[in-house]
C-alpha positions in Angstrom: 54.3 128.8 -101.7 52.6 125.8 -99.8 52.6 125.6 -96.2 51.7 122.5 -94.5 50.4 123.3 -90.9 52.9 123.2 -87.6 50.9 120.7 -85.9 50.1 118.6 -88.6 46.3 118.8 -87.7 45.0 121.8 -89.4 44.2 121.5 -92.6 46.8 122.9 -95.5 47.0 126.0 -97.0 47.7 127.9 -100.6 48.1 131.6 -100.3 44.9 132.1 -98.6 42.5 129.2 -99.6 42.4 125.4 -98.6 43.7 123.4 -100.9 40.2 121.8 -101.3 39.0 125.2 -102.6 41.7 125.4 -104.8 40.7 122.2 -106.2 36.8 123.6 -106.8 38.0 127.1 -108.3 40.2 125.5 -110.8 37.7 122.7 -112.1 35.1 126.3 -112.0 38.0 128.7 -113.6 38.5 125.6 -116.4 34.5 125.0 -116.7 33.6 129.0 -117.3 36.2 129.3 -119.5 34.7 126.8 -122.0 31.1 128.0 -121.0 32.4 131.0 -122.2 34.4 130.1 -125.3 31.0 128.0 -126.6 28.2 130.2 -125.5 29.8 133.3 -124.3 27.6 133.9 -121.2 30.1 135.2 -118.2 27.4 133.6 -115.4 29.8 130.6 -114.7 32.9 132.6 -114.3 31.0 134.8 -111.8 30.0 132.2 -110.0 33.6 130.8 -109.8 35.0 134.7 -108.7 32.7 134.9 -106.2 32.7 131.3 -104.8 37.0 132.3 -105.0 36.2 135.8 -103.0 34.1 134.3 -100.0 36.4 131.3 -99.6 39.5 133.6 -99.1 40.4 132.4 -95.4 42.2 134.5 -92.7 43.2 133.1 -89.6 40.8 129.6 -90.1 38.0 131.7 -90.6 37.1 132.3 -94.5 34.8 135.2 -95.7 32.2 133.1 -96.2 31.7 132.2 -92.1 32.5 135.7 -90.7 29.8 136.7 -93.1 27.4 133.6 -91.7 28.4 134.4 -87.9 27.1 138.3 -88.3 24.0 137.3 -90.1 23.7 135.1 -87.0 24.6 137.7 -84.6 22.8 140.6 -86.2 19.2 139.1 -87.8 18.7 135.6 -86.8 19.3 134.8 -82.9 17.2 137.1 -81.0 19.2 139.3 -78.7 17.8 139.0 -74.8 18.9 142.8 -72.8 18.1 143.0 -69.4 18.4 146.6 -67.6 18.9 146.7 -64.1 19.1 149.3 -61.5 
């Protein structure tokens, strides 16, 4: 099912991935499957699964950037508490 955006702005969608993403895991899926065929190592195909998982998007937000924003929120930006009476 494709489903082009109400207000023509956002970018478009395929089940849950951008149809760039698409694009990059099928040109991966097709590479891994002829890494594997040739040398059989499953490295590429990993690689393409997991690029596939964190690029599942929900709401214009994919796995991938939740992921980045709590890393952000939890190790990297210094959290400033002040306790008042």
């Amino acid at each position: 099912m494709y489903m082009y955006p109400d207000n023509l702005k956002a970018k478009a969608t395929l089940w849950l991935w951008e149809l760039k993403d698409i694009g990059i895991i099928g040109v991966g899926l097709l590479i891994s499957v002829f890494a594997l065929s040739q040398t059989g190592i499953l490295v590429p195909i990993v690689i393409t699964a997991v690029y596939a998982f964190l690029a599942i998007r929900f709401e214009d937000t994919s796995i991938l950037d939740f992921i980045r924003y709590a890393c952000a929120f939890f190790i990297l930006k210094p959290q400033m508490y002040e306790w008042r009476l």
